[in-house]
LOMIVEX-183154 format. One record per residue (C-alpha): residue in three letters; y, z, x. Coordinates in steps of 0.001 Angstrom, whole numbers, plus 524288, in hexadecimal, padded with zeros to 5 digits. Each point is the difference from the previous one (the first is absolute). Layout:
N
AlaYZX/...
//
This chain:
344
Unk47DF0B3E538C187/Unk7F9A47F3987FBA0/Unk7F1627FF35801FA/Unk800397F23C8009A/Unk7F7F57FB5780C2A/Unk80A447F7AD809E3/Unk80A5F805F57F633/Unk80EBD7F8858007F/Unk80BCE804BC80144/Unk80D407FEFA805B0/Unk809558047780BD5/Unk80A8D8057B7FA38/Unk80B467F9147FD1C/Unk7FF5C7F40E7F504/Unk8089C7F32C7FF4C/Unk810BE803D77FFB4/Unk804367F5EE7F65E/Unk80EE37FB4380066/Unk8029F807497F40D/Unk7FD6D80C4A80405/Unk805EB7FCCD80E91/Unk80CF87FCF77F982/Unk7FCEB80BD37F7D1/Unk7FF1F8069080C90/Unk80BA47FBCB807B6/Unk80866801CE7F3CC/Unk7FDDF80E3780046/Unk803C8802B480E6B/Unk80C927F8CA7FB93/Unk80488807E47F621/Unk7FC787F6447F4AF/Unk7F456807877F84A/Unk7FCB380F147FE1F/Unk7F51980558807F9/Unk7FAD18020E7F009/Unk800ED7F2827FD36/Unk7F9467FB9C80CCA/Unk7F44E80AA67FE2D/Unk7FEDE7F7C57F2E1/Unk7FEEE7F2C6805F2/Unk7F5778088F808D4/Unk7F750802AF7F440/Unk7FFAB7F1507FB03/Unk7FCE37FAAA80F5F/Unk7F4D0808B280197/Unk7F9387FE447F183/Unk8010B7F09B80457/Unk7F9B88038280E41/Unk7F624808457F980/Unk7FCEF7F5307F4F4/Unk7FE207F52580B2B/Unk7F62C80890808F7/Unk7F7D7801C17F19B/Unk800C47F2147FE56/Unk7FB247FDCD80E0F/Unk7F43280A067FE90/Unk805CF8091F80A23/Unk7F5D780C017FE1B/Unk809788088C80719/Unk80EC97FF4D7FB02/Unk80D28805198062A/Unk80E7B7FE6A7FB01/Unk8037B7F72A80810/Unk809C28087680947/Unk80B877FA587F683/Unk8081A80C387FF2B/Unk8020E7FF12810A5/Unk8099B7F8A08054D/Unk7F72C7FE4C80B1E/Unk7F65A8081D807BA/Unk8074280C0380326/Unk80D96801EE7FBC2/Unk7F8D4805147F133/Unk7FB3280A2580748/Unk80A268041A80ACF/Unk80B888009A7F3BF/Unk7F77180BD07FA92/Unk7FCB5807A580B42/Unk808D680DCC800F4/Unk8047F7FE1480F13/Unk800EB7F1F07FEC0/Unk80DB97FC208047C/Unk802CA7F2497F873/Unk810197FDE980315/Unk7FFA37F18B7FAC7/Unk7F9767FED67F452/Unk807D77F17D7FC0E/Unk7F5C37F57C80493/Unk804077F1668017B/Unk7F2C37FC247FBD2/Unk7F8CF809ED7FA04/Unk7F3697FE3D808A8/Unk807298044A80AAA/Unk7FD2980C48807A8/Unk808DF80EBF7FCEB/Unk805978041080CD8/Unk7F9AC80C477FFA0/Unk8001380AE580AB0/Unk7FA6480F087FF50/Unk8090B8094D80899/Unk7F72A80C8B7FCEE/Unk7F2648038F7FDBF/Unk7FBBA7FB1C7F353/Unk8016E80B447F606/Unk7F1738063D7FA26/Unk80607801D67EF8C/Unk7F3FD8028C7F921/Unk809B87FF577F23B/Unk807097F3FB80538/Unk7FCA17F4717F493/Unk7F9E07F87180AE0/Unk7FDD07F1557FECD/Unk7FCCE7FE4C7F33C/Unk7F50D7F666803DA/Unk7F69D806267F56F/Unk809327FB867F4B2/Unk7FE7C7F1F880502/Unk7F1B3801FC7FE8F/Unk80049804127F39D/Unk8089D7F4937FA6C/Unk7F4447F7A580641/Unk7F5BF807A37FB12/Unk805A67FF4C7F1EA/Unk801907F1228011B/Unk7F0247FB1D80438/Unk7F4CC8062A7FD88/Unk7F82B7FA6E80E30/Unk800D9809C980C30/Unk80B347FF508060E/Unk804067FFC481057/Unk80CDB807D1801BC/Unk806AE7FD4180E36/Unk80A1C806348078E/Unk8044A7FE6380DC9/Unk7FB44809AB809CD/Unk8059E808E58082F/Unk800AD7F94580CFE/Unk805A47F3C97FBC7/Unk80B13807B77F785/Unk802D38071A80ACF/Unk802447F1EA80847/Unk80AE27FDE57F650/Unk807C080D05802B4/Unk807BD8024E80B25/Unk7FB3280DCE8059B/Unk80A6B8099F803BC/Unk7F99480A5C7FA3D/Unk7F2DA80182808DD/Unk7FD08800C880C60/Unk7F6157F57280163/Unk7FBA57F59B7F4D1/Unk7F2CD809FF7FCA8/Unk807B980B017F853/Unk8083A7F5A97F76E/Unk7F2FD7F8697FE76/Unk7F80880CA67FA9A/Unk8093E804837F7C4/Unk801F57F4337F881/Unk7F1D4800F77FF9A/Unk8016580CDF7FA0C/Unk808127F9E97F47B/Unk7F7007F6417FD59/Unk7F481808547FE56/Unk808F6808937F5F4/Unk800CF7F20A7FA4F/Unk7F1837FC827FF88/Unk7FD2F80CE47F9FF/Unk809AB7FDCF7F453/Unk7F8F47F1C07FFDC/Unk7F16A8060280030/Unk804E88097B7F409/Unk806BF7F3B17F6BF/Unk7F1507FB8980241/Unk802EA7F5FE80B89/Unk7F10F7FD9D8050C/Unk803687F50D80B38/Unk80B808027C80924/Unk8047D7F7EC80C41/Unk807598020D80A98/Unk805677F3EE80693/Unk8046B8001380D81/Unk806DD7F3E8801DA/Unk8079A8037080C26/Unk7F25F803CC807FB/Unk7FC9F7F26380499/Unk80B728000B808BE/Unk7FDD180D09805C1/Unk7F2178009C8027C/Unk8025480C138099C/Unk80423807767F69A/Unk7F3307FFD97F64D/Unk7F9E180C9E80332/Unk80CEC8059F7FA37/Unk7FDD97F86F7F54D/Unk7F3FB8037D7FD0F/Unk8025F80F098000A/Unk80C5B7FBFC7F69B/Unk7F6D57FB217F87A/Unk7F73080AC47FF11/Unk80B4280B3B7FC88/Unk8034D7F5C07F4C1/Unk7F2A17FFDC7FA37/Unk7FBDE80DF080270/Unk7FC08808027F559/Unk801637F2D57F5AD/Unk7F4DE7FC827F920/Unk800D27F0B27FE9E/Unk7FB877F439805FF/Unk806777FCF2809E5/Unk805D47F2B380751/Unk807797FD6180C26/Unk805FF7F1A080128/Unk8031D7FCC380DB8/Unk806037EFAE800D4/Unk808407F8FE809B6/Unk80BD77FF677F747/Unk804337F9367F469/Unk80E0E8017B8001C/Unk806D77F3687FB00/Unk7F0417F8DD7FE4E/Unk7FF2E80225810B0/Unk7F87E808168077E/Unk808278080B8088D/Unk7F3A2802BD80AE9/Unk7F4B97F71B80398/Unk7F2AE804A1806A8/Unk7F323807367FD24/Unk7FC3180AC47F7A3/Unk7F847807B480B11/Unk80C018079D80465/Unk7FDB9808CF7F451/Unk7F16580205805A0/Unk7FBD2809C8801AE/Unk80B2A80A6F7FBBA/Unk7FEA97F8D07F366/Unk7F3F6805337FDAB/Unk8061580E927FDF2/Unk807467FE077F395/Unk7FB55805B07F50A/Unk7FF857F40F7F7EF/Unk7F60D7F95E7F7D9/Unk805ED7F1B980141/Unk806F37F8F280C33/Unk806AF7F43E7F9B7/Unk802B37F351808CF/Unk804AC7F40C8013F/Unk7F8207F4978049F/Unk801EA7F2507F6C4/Unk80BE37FD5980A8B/Unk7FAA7803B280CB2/Unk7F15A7FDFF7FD64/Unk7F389808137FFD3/Unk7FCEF802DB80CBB/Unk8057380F637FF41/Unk7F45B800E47F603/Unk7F7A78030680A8A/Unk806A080C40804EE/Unk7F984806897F3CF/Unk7F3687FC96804E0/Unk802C7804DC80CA6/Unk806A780CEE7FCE7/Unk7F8578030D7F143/Unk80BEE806297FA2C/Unk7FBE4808D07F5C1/Unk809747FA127F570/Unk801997F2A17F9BB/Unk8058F7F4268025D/Unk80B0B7F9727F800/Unk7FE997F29F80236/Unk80C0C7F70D80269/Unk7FB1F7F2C47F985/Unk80DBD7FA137F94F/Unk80AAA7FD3880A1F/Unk80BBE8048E7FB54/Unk8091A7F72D8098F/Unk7FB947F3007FB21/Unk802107FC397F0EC/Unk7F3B97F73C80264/Unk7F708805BC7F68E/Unk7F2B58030080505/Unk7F2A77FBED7F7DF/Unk7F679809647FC42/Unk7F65C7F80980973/Unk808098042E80A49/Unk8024D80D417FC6C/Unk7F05D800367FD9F/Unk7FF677FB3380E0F/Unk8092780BB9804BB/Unk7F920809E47F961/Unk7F2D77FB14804EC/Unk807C38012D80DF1/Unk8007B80F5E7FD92/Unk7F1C27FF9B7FA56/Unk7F94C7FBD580B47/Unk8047980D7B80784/Unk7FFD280A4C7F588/Unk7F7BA801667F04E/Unk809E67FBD27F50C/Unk7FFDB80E3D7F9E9/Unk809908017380C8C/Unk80A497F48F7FF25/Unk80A877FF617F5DA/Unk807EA7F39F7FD48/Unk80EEC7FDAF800EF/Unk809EF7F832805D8/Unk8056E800DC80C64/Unk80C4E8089A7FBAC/Unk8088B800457F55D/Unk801EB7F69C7F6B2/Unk8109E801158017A/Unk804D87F38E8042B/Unk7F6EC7F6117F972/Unk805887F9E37F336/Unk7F93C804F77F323/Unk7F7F67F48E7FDDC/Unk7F9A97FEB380C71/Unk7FDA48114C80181/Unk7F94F7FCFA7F3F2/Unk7F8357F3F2802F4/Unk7FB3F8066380C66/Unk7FAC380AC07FA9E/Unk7F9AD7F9CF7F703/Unk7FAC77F9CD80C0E/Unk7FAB380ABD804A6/Unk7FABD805967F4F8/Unk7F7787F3B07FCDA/Unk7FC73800DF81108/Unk7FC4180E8A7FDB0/Unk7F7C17FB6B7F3B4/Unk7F9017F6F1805F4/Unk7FB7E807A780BCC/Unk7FCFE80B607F648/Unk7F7D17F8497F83A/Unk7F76F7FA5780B6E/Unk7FE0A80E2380534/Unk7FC8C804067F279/Unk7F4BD7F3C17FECF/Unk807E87FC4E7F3D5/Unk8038E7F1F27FBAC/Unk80B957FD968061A/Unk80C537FD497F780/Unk804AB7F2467FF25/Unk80D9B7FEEB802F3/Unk80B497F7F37F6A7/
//
């Protein structure tokens, strides 16, 4: 991935502009082809990809615009996934979706195609690239189980899936995969199974790996409040190189815990609130990042916003991250002893 020290980069998803919403919602009513709409796809995340170059993001995704939302994208393609509604009044509205047996093991099954995704992406910018998908615990919120005993056999089998997934992604040359877990926050008994989720889905996948863990963004709220220490210490387990949080909202108190518990892997550094379309300076993204220096070397932190990018308009997603780009430059350069940039 990028060898850039205090390297940028984003969450996952990127700015929904009313185009493509309408776009959206017109194809769940009947009005455009599922052809037509993949089209309208392509343009939305050349634009996303053009505005984090234009920002300096060192670390690029697609911007999550082919999902509807955080789940559904996934749940439609899974064999055992029963979807009996698939009409949608809005389309960022939730499937009903239910499993009524065990999840089926088809090794020739097409699977869900998340490695042709990457590859549009990978054709379209030449920086690294972040590819995200939602892991198996907090898929496995959004499915009503009548098909397992108990909430572990639903939750490792989806696993299961995903790690055919990452494998498909490692060989279409994916170097950085995440797995975001934005249901965790509000279970916090539940993260030891979460973390051994997350180890079936990176076993045997030679990439870097990230697990996001927020308090919700649904509709620009968080759904949870509180403190990152109930993921401490089962945390510490996964097999991850990167733990990417969120801290610009809620402050930088949690920092400490890695100076407390010396997790072997990175931190991603929430420094751009997502909720607020105040846009942030790079002095106080400097400020933030400082925050996370005085606990751990930068060669350890790398900087992103909070969570996804989804429900800011265009202009401000892009103004913050340029934000944050000029923040992470100035730290960088200070760390370095260089001259450090003067900001227009």
């Amino acid at each position: 991935m990028s060898e850039e020290l205090l390297p940028t980069t984003v969450v996952g998803s990127y700015s929904v502009p009313e185009w493509l919403e309408r776009a959206k919602t017109d194809f769940h009513e009947g009005r455009i082809s599922r052809s037509s709409l993949s089209e309208i796809y392509d343009t939305a995340i050349k634009a996303a990809l053009k505005d984090q170059e234009r920002a300096g993001v060192d670390i690029v995704s697609d911007g999550e615009l082919r999902r509807d939302n955080d789940i559904d994208y996934f749940l439609e393609r899974m064999p055992g996934i029963e979807l009996p509604k698939l009409a949608k009044v809005h389309y960022y509205d939730y499937y009903d979706a239910a499993v009524r047996a065990p999840l089926p093991h088809l090794e020739d099954a097409p699977g869900l195609r998340l490695a042709a995704d990457f590859q549009f992406t990978r054709e379209q910018t030449d920086r690294p690239i972040k590819f995200s998908f939602t892991g198996p615990f907090s898929l496995a919120k959004r499915i009503r189980n009548e098909g397992y005993p108990d909430a572990e056999g639903l939750v490792l089998d989806i696993a299961r899936m995903l790690n055919r997934e990452a494998r498909d992604l490692a060989a279409a040359g994916a170097a950085l995969l995440q797995i975001d877990e934005p249901f965790l926050a509000g279970y916090p008994e539940a993260v030891p199974l979460a973390v051994k989720a997350i180890n079936v889905v990176v076993a045997g996948v030679d990439v870097e790996w990230a697990v996001h863990i927020c308090y919700g963004n649904r509709h620009a709220r968080p759904a949870w409040e509180g403190h990152y220490d109930f993921l401490f210490p089962a945390i510490m387990d996964a097999q991850v190189d990167q733990l990417v949080l969120e801290f610009a909202r809620k402050g930088y108190d949690d920092v400490a815990l890695f100076k407390k518990y010396h997790p072997s892997f990175k931190l991603g550094l929430g420094v751009i609130d997502v909720k607020t379309e105040a846009v942030e300076t790079p002095q106080q993204v400097a400020s933030r990042v400082d925050r996370a220096l005085a606990v751990m070397g930068p060669e350890c932190i790398v900087v992103n916003p909070d969570c996804g990018l989804r429900y800011l308009p265009t202009k401000i997603a892009l103004a913050k991250l340029r934000a944050m780009n000029a923040g992470a430059a100035l730290v960088r350069a200070r760390v370095r002893g260089e001259k450090v940039p003067q900001l227009t």
